[in-house]
C-alpha positions in Angstrom: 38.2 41.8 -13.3 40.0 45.4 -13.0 40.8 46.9 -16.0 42.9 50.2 -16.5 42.4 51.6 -20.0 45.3 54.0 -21.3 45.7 56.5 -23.4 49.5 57.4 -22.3 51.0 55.4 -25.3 54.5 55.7 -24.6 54.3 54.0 -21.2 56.2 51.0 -21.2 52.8 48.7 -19.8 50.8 50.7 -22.6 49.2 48.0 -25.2 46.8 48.6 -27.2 44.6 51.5 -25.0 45.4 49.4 -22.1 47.9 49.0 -19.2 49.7 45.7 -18.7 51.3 46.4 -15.3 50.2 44.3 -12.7 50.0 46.7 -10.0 49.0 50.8 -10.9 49.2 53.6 -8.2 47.8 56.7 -8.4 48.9 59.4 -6.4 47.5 62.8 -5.8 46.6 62.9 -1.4 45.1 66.1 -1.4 43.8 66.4 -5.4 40.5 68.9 -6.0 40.4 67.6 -9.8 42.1 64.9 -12.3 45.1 66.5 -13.2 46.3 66.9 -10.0 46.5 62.8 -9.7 48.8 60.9 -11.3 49.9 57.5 -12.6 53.1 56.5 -10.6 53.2 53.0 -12.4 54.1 55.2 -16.0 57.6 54.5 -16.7 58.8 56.1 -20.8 59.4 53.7 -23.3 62.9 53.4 -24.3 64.3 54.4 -21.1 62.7 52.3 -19.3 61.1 49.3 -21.6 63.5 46.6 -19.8 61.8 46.5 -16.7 59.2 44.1 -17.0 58.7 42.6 -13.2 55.5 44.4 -13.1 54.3 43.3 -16.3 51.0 41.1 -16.6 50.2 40.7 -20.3 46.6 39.1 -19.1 45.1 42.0 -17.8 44.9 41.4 -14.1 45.4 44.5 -12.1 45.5 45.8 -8.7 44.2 49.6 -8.3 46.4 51.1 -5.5 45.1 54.7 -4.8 46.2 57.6 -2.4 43.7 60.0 -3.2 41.8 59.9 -0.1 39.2 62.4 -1.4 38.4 60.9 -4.3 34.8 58.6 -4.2 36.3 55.8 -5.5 38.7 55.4 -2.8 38.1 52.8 -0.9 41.2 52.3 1.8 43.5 53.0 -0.4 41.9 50.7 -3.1 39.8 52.2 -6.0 36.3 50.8 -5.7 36.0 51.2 -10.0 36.1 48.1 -12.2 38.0 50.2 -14.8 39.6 53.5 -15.2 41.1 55.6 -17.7 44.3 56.5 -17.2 45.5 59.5 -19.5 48.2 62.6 -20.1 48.2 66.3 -20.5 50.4 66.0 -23.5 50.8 63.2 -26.4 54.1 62.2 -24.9 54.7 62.7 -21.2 57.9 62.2 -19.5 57.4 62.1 -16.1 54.3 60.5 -13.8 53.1 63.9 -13.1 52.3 64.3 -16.7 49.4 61.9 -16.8 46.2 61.6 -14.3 43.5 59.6 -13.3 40.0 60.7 -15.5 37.7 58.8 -13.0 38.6 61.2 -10.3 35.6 62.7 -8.5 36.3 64.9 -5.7 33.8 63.5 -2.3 32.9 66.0 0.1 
């Protein structure tokens, strides 16, 4: 099973180091290193905590990527059985704010 572990804790799908959406999509096309990816699934706690269509509290997720020069990319799918999804500050507020860790840059 997929897993996406999280360290953005004030993400409405964060529980417990992990995401509960059923669905994650990172985004970064033309990305040379992590932070230049980005979680578009993140949506802040508080403004957002009522929108709960995409929730899955099982675990079950589907990894949709658009980082086309990343290694794990595999049409549009991460190939990865987990990945760490984390922030460039403790509380971001926006999707550009967090980023994909498992990022590798192919050739």
């Amino acid at each position: 099973m997929l897993k996406v572990s999280c360290n953005v804790s004030n993400c409405s799908y964060y529980m417990n180091n992990e995401c509960k959406a059923c669905k994650v999509n990172i985004l970064g096309e033309s990305a040379r290193n992590n932070n230049q990816t980005s979680c578009n699934t993140f949506l802040q706690k508080g403004e957002c905590s009522t929108l709960t269509s995409n929730f899955n509290p099982d675990g079950r997720v589907q990894i949709h990527c658009n980082v086309t020069n990343c290694i794990h990319n595999r049409n549009k799918d991460c190939n990865l059985q987990n990945i760490l999804v984390d922030s460039e500050t403790p509380r971001p507020q926006m999707t550009y704010g967090t980023f994909c860790s498992n990022f590798e840059q192919g050739k």
